[in-house]
N, CA, C and O atoms as a printed pandas DataFrame, in Angstrom:
     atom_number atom_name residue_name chain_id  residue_number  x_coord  y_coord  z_coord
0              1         N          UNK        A               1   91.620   72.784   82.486
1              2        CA          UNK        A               1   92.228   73.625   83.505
2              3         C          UNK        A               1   91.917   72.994   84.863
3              4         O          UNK        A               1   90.762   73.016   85.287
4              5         N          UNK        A               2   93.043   72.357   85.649
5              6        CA          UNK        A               2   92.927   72.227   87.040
6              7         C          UNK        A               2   92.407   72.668   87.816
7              8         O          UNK        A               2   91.697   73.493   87.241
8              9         N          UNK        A               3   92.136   72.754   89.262
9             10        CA          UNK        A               3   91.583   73.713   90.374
10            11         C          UNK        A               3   92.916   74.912   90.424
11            12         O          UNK        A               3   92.701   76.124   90.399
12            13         N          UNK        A               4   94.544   74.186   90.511
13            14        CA          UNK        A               4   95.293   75.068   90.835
14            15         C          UNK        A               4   95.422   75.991   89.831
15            16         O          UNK        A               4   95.804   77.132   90.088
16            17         N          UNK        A               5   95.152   75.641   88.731
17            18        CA          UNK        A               5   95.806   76.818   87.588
18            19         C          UNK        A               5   94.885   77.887   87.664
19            20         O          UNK        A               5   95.164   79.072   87.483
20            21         N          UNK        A               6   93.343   77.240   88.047
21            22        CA          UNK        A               6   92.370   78.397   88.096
22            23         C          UNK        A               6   92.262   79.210   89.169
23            24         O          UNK        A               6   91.487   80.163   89.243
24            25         N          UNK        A               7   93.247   78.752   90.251
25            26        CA          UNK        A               7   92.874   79.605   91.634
26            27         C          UNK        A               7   94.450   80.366   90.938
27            28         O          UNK        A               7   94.388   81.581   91.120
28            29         N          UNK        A               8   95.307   80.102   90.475
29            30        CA          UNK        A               8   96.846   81.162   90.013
30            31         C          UNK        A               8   96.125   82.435   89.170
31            32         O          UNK        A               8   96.269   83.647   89.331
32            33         N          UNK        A               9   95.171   81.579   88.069
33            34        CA          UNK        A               9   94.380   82.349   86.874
34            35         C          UNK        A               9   93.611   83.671   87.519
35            36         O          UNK        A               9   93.612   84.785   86.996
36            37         N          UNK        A              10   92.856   83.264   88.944
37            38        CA          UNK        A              10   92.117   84.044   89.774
38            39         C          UNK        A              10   92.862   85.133   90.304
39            40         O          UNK        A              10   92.497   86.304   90.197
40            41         N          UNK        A              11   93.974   84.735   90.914
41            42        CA          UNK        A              11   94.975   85.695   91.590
42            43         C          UNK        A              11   95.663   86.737   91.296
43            44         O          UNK        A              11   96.015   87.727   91.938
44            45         N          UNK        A              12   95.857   86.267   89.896
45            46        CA          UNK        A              12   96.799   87.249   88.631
46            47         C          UNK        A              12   95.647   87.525   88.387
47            48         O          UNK        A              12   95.394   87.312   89.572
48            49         N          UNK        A              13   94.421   87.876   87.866
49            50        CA          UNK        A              13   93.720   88.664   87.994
50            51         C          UNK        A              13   93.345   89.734   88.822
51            52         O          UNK        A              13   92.919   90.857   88.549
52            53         N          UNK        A              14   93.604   89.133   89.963
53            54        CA          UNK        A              14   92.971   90.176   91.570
54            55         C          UNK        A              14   94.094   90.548   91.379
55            56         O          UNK        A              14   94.060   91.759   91.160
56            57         N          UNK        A              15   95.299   90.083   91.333
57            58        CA          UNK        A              15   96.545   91.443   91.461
58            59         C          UNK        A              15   96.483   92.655   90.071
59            60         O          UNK        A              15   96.326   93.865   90.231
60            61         N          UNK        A              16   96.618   92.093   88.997
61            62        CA          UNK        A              16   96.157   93.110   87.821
62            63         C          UNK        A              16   95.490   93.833   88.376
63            64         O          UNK        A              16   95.894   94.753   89.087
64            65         N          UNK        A              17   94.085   93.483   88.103
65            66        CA          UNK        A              17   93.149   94.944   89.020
66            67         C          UNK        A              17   93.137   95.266   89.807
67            68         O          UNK        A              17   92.302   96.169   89.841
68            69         N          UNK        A              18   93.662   95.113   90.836
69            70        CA          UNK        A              18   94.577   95.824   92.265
70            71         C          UNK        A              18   95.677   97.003   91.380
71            72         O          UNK        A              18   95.722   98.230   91.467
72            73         N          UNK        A              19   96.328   96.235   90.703
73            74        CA          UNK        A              19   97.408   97.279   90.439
74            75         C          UNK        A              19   96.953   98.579   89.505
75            76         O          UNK        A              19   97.268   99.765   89.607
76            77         N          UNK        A              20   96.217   97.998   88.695
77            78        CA          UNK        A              20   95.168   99.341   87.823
78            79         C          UNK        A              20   94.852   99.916   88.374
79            80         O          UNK        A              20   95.147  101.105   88.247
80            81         N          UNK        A              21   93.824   99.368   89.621
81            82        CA          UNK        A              21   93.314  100.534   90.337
82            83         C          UNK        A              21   93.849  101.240   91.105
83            84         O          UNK        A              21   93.129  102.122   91.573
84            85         N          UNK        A              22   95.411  101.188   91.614
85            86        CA          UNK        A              22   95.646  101.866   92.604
86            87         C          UNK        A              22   96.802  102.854   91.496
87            88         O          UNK        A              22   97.416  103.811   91.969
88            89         N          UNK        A              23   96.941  102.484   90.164
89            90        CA          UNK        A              23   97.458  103.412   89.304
90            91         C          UNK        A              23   96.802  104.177   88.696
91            92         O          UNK        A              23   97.232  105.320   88.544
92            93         N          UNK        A              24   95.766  103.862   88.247
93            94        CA          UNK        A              24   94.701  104.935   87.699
94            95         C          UNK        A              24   93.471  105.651   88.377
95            96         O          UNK        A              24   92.970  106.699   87.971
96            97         N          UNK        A              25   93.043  104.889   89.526
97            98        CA          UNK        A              25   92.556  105.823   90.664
98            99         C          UNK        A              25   92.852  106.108   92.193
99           100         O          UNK        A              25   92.306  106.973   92.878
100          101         N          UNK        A              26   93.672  105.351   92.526
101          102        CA          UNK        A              26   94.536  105.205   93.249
102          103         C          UNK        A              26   93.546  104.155   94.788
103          104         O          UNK        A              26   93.665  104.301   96.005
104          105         N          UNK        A              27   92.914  103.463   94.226
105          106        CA          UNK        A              27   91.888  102.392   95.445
106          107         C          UNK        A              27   91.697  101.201   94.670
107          108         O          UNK        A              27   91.418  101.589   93.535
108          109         N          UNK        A              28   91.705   99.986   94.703
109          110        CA          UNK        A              28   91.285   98.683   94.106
110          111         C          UNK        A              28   89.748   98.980   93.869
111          112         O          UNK        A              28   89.451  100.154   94.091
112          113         N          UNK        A              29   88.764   98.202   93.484
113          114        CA          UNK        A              29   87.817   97.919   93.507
114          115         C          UNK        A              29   86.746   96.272   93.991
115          116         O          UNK        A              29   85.753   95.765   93.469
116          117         N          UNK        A              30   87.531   95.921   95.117
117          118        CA          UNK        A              30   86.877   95.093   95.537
118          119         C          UNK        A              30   87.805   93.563   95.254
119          120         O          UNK        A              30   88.837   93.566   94.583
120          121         N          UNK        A              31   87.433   92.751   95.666
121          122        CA          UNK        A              31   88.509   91.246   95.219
122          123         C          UNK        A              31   87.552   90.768   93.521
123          124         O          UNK        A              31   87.997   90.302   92.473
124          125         N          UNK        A              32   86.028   91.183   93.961
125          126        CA          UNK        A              32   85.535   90.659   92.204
126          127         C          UNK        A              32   85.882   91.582   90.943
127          128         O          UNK        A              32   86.234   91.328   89.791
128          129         N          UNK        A              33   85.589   92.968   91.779
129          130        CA          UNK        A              33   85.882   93.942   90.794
130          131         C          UNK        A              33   87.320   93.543   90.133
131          132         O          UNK        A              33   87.486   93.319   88.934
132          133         N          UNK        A              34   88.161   93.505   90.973
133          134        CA          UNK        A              34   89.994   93.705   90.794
134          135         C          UNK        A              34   89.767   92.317   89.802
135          136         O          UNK        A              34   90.401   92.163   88.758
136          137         N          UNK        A              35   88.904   91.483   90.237
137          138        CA          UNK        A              35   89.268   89.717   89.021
138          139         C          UNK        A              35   88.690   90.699   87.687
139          140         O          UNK        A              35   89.340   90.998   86.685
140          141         N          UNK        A              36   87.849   90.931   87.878
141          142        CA          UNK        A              36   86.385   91.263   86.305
142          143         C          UNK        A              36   88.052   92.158   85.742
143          144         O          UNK        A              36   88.784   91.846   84.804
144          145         N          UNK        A              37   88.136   92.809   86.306
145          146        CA          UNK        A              37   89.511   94.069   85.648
146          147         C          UNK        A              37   90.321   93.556   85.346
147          148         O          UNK        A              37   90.839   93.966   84.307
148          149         N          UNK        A              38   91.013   92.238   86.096
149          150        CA          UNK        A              38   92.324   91.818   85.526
150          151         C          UNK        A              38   92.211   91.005   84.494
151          152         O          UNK        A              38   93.133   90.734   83.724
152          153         N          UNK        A              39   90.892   90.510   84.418
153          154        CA          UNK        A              39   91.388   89.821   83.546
154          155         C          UNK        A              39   90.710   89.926   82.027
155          156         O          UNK        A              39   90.997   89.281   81.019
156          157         N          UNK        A              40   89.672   91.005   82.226
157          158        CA          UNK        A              40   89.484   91.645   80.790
158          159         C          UNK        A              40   90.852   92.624   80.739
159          160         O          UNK        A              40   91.696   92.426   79.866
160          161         N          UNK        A              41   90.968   93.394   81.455
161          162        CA          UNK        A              41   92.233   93.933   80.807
162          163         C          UNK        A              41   93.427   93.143   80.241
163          164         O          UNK        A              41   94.026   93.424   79.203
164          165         N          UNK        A              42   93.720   91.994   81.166
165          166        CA          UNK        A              42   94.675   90.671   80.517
166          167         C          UNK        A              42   94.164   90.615   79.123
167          168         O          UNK        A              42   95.041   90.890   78.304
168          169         N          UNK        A              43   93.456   90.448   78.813
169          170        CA          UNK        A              43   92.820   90.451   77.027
170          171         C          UNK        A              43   92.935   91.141   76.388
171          172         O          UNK        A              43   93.155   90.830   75.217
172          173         N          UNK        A              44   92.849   92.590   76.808
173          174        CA          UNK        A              44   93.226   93.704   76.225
174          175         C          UNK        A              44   94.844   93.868   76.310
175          176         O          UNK        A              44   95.206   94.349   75.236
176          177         N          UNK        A              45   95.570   93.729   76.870
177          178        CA          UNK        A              45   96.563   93.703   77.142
178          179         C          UNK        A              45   97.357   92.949   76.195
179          180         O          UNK        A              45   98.338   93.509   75.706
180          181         N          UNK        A              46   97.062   91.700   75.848
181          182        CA          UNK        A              46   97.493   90.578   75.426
182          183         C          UNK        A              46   97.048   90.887   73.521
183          184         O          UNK        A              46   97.726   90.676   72.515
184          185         N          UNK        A              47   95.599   91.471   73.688
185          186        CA          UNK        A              47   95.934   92.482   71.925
186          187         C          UNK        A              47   96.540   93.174   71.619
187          188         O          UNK        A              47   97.385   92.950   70.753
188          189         N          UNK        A              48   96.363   94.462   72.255
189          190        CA          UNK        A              48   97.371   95.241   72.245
190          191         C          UNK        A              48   98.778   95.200   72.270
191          192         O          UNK        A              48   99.105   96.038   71.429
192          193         N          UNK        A              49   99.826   94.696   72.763
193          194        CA          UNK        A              49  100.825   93.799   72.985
194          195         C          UNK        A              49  101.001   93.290   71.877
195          196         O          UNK        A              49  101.863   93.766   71.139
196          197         N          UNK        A              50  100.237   92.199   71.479
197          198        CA          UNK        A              50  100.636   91.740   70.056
198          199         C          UNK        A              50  100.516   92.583   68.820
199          200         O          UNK        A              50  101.333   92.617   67.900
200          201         N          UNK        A              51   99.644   93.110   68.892
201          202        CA          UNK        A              51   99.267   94.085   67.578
202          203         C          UNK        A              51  100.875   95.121   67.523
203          204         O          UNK        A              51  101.336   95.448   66.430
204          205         N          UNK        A              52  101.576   95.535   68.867
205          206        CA          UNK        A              52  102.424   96.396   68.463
206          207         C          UNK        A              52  103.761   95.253   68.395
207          208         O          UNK        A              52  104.911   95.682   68.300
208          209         N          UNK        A              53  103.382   93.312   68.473
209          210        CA          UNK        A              53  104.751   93.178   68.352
210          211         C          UNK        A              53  105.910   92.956   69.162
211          212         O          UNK        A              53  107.052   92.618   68.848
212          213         N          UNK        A              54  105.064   93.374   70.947
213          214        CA          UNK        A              54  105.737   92.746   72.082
214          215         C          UNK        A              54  105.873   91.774   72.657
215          216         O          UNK        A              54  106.132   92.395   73.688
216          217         N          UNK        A              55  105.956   90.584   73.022
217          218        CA          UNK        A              55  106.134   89.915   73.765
218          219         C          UNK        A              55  106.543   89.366   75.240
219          220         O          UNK        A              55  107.702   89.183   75.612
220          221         N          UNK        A              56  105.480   89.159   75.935
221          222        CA          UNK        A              56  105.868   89.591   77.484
222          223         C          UNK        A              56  105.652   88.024   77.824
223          224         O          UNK        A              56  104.571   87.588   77.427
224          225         N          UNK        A              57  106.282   87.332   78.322
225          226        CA          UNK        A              57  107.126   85.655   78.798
226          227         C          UNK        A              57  107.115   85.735   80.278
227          228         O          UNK        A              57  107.679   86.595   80.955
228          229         N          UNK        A              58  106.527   84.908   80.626
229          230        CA          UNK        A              58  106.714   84.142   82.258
230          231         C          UNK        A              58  105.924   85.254   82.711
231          232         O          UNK        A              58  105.419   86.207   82.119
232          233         N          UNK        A              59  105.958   84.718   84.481
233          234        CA          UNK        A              59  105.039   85.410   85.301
234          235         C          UNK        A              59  105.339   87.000   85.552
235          236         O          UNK        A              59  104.293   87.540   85.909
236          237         N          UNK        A              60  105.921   87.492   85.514
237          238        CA          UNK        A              60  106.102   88.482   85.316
238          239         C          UNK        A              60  105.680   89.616   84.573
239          240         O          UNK        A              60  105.177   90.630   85.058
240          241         N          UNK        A              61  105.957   89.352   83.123
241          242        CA          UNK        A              61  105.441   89.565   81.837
242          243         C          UNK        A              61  104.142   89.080   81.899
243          244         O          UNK        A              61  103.867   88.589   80.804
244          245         N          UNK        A              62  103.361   89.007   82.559
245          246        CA          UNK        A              62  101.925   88.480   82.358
246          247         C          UNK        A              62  101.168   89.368   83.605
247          248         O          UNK        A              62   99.982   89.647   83.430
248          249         N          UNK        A              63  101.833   89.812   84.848
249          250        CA          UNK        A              63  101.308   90.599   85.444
250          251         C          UNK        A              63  101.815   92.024   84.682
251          252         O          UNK        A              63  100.853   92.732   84.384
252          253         N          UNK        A              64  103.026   92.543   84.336
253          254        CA          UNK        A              64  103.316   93.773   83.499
254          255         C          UNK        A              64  102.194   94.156   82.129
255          256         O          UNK        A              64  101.874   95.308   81.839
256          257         N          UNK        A              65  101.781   93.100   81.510
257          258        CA          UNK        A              65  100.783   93.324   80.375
258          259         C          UNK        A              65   99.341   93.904   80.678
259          260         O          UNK        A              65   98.661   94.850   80.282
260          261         N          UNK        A              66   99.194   92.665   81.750
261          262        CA          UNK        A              66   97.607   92.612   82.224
262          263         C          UNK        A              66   97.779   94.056   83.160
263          264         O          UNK        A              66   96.987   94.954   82.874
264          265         N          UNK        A              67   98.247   94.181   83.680
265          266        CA          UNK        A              67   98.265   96.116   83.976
266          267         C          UNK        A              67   98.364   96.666   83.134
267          268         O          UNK        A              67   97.325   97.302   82.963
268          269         N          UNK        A              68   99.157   96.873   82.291
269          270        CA          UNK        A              68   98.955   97.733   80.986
270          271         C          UNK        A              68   97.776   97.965   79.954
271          272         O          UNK        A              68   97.580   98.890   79.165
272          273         N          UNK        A              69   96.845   96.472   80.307
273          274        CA          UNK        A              69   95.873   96.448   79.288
274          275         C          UNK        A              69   94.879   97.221   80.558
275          276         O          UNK        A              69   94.311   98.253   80.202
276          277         N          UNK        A              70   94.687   96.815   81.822
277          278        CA          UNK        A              70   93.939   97.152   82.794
278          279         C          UNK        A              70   93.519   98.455   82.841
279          280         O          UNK        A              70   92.378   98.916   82.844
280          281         N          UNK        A              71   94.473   98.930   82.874
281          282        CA          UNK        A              71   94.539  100.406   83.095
282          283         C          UNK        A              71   94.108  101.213   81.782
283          284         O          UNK        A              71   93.542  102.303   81.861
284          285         N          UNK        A              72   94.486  100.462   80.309
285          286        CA          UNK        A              72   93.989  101.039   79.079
286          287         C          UNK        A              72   92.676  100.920   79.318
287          288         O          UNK        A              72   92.038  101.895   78.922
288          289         N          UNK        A              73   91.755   99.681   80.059
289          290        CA          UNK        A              73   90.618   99.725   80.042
290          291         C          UNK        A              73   89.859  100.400   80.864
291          292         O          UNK        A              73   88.737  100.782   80.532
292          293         N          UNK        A              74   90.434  100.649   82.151
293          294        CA          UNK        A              74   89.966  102.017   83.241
294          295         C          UNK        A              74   89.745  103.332   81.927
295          296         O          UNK        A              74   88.832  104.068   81.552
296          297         N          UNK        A              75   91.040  103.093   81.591
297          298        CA          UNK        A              75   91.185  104.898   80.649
298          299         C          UNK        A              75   89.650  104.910   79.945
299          300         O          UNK        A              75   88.683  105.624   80.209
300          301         N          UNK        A              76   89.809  103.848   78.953
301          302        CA          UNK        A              76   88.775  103.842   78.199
302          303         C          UNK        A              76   87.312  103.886   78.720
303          304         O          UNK        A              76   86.363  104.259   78.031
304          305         N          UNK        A              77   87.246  103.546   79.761
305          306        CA          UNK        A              77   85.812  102.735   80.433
306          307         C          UNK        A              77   85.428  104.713   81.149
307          308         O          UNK        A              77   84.296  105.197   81.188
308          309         N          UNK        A              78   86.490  105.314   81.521
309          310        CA          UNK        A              78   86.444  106.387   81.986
310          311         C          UNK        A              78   86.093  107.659   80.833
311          312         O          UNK        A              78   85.256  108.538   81.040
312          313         N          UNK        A              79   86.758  107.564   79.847
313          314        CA          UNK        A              79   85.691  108.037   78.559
314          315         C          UNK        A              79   84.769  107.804   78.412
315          316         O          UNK        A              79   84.065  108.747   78.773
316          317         N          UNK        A              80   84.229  107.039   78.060
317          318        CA          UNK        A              80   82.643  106.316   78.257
318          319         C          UNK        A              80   81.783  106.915   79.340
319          320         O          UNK        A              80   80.627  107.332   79.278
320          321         N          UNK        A              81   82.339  106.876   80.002
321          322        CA          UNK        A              81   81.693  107.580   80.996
322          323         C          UNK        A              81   81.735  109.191   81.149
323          324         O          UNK        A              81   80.805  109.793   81.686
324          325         N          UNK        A              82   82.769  109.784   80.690
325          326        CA          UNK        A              82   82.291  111.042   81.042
326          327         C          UNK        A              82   81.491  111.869   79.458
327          328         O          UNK        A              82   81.032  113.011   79.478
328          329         N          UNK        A              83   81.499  110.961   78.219
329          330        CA          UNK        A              83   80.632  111.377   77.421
330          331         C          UNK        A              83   79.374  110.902   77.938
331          332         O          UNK        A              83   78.597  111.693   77.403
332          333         N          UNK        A              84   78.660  110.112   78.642
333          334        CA          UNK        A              84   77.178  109.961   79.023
334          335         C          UNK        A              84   76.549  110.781   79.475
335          336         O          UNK        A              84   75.368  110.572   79.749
């Protein structure tokens, strides 16, 4: 992986968790927070997604997923938390 692909890799992350957070709590969490979010949720996203069989192509489809997984992982991370 290049410098550039990893500073694109970085970005689409910070936008993912930008966009989670301002859909599921409605504030980002910081430029590290928004990376740590986008791009575990990108993972989650990218299982989930396949497991049901979707396929999401080009840049686009790669910020649409990685929110979708993002935000599954807010949901989830937010259970977790209110059983403690």
């Amino acid at each position: 992986m290049d410098i550039i692909s990893l500073i694109i890799f970085l970005a689409i992350g910070a936008l993912v968790g930008w966009l989670a957070g301002k859909i599921y709590k409605g504030s980002g969490f910081g430029i590290i927070g928004n990376i740590v979010v986008g791009i575990v949720g990108s993972v989650l996203g990218g299982f989930v997604f396949g497991m049901l069989g979707i396929i999401a192509g080009g840049l686009l489809g790669s910020i649409v997923m990685g929110t979708v997984g993002a935000v599954l992982l807010l949901f989830l991370i937010g259970l977790v938390k209110k059983n403690s």
